[in-house]
MDAnalysis code that builds the backbone (N, CA, C; Angstrom):
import MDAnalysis as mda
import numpy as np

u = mda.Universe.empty(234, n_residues=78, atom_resindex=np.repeat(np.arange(78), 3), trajectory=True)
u.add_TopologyAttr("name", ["N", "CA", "C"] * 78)
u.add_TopologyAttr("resid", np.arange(1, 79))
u.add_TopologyAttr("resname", ["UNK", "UNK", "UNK", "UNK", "UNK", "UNK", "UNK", "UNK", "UNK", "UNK", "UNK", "UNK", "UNK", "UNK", "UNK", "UNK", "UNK", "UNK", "UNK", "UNK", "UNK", "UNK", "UNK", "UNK", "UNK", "UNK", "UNK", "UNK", "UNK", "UNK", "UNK", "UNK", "UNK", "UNK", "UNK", "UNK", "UNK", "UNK", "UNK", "UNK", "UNK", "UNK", "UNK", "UNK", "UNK", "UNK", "UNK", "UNK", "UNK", "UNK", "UNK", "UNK", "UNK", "UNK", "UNK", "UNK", "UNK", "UNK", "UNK", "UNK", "UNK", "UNK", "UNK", "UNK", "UNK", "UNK", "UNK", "UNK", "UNK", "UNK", "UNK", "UNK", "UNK", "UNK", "UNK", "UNK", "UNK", "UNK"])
u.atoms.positions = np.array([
    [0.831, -1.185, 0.000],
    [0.000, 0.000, 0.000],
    [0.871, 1.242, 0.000],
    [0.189, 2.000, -0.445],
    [1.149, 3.916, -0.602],
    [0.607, 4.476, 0.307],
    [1.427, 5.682, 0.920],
    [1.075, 6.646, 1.740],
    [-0.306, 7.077, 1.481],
    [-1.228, 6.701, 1.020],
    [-2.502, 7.525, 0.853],
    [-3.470, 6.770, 1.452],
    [-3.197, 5.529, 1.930],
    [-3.968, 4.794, 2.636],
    [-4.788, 5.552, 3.492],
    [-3.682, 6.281, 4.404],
    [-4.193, 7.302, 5.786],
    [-4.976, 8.709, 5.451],
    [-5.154, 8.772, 4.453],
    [-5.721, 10.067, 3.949],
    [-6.974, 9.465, 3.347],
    [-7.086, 8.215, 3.002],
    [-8.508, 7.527, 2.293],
    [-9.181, 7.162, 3.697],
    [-8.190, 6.355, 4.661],
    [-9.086, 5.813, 5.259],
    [-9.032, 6.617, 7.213],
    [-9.198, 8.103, 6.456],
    [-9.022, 9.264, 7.808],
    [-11.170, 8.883, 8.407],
    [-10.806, 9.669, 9.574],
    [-11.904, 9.707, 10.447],
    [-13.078, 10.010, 9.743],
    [-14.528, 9.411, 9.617],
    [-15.513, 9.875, 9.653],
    [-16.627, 9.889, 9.949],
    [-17.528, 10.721, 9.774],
    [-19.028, 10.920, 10.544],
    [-20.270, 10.238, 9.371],
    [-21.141, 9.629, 10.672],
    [-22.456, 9.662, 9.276],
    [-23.942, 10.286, 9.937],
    [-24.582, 11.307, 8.888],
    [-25.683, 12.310, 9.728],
    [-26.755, 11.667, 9.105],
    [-27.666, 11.447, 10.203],
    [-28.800, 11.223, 9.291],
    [-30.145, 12.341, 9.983],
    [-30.630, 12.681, 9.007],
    [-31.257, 13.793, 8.852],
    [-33.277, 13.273, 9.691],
    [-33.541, 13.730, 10.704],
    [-34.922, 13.637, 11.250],
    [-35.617, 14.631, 10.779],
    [-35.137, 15.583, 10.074],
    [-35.942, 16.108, 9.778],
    [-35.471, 16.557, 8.495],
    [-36.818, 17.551, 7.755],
    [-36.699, 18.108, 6.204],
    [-35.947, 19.164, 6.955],
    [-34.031, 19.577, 5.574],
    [-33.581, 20.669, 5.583],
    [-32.356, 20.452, 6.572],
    [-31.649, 19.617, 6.837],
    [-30.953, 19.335, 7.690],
    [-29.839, 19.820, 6.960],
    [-28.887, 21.051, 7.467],
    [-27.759, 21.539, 6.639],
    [-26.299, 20.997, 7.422],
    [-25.483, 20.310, 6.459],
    [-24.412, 20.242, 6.703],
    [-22.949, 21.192, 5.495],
    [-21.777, 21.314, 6.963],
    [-21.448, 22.651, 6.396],
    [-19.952, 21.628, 6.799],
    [-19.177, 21.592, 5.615],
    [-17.691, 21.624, 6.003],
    [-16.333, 22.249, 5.889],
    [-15.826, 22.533, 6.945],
    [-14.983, 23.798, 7.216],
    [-13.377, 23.361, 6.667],
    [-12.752, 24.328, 6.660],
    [-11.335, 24.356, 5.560],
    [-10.412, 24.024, 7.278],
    [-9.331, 23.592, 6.682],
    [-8.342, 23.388, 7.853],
    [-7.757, 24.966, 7.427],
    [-6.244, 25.200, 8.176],
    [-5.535, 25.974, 7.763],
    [-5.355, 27.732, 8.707],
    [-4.673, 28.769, 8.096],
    [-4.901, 29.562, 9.239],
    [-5.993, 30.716, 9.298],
    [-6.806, 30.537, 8.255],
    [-8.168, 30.589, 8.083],
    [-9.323, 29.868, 7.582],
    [-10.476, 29.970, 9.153],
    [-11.158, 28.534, 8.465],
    [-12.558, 29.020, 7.871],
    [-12.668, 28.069, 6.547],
    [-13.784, 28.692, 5.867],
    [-14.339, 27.787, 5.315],
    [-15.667, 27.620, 5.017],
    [-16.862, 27.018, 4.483],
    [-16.505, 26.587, 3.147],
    [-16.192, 25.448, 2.589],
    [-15.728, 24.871, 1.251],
    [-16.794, 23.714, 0.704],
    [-17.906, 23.153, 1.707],
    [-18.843, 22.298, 1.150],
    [-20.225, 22.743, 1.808],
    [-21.278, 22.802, 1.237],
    [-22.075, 22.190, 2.110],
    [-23.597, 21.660, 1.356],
    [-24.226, 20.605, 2.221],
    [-25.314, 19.828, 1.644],
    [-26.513, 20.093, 2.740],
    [-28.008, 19.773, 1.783],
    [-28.907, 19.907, 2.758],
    [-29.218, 18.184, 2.427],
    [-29.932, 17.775, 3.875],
    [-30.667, 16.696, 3.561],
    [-32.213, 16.330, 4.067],
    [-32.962, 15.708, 3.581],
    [-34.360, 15.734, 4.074],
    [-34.842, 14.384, 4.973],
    [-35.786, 14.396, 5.657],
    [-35.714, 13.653, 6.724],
    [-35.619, 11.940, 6.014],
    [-34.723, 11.160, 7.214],
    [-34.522, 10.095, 6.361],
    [-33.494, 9.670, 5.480],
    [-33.098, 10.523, 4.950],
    [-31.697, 10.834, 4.398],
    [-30.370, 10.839, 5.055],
    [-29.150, 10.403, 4.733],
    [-27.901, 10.255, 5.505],
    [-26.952, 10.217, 4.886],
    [-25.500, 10.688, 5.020],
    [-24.966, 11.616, 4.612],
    [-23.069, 10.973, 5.570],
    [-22.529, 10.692, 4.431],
    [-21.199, 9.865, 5.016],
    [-20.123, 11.342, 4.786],
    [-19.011, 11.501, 6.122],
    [-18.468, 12.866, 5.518],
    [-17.129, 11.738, 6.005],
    [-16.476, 12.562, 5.726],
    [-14.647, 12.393, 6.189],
    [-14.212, 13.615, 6.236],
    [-13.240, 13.775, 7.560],
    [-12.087, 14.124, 7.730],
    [-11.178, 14.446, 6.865],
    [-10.526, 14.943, 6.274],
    [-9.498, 15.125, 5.418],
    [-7.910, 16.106, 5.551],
    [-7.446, 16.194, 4.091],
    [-6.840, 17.265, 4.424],
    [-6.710, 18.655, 4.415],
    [-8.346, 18.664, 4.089],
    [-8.982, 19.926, 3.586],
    [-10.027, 20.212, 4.548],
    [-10.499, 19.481, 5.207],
    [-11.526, 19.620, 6.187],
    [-11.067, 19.046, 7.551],
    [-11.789, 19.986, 8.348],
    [-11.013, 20.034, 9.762],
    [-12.005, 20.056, 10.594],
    [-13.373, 20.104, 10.209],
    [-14.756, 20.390, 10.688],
    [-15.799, 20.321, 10.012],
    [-17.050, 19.954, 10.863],
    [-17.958, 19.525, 10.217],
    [-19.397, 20.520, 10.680],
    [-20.269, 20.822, 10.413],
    [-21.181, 21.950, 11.207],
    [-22.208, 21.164, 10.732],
    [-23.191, 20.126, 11.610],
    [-24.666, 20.091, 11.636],
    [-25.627, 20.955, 11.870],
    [-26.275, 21.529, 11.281],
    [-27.729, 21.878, 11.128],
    [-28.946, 21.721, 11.298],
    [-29.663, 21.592, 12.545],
    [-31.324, 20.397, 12.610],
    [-31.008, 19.815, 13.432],
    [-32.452, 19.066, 13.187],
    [-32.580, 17.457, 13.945],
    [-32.364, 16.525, 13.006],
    [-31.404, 15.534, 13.891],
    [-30.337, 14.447, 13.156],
    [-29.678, 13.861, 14.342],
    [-29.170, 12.756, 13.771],
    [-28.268, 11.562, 14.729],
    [-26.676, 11.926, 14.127],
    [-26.026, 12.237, 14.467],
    [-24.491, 11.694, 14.275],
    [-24.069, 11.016, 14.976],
    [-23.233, 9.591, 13.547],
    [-22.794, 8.139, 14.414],
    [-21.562, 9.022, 14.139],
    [-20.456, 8.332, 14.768],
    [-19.078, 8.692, 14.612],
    [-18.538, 7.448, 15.983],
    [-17.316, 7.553, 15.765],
    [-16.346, 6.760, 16.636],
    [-15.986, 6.825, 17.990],
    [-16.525, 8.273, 18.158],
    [-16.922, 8.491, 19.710],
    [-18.287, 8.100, 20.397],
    [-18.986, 7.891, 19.566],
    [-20.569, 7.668, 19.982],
    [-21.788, 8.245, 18.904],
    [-23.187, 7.780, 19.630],
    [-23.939, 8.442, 18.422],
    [-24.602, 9.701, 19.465],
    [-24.755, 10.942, 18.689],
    [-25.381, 12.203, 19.358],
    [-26.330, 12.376, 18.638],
    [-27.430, 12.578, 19.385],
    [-28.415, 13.360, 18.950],
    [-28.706, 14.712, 19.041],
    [-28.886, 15.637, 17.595],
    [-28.807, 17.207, 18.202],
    [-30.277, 17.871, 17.677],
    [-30.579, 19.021, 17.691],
    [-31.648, 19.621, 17.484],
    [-32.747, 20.053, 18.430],
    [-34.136, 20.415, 18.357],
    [-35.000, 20.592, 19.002],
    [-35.417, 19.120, 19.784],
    [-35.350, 18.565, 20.841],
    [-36.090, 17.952, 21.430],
    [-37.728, 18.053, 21.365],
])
């Protein structure tokens, strides 16, 4: 395998959207950080991101589950 293994197989999240309009926003690494993606999704819908070397952050939007490797969170309006 080549050095790119660790860059394919870097950290990631999966959102799934409870509700219509769920915005996800992903942020630039570097010494300014700035908004370079973002997707909406509607309820039901789910949404695989990674880590990279371009992204350093991830910004959920709504009500939604994020699984990830630390645990699953639930965020939004209760």
């Amino acid at each position: 395998m080549n050095g790119d293994f660790n860059y394919i197989s870097g950290d990631y999240i999966v959102v799934k959207a409870l509700e219509n309009g769920v915005n996800i926003i992903g942020l630039t690494r570097g010494k300014d950080t700035k908004f370079h993606h973002t997707e909406k999704l509607d309820k039901g819908e789910a949404y695989i991101a990674q880590f990279t070397e371009n992204t350093s952050a991830i910004k959920v939007r709504g009500k939604a589950v994020i699984y990830c490797e630390h645990g699953v969170i639930t965020i939004g309006d209760e």
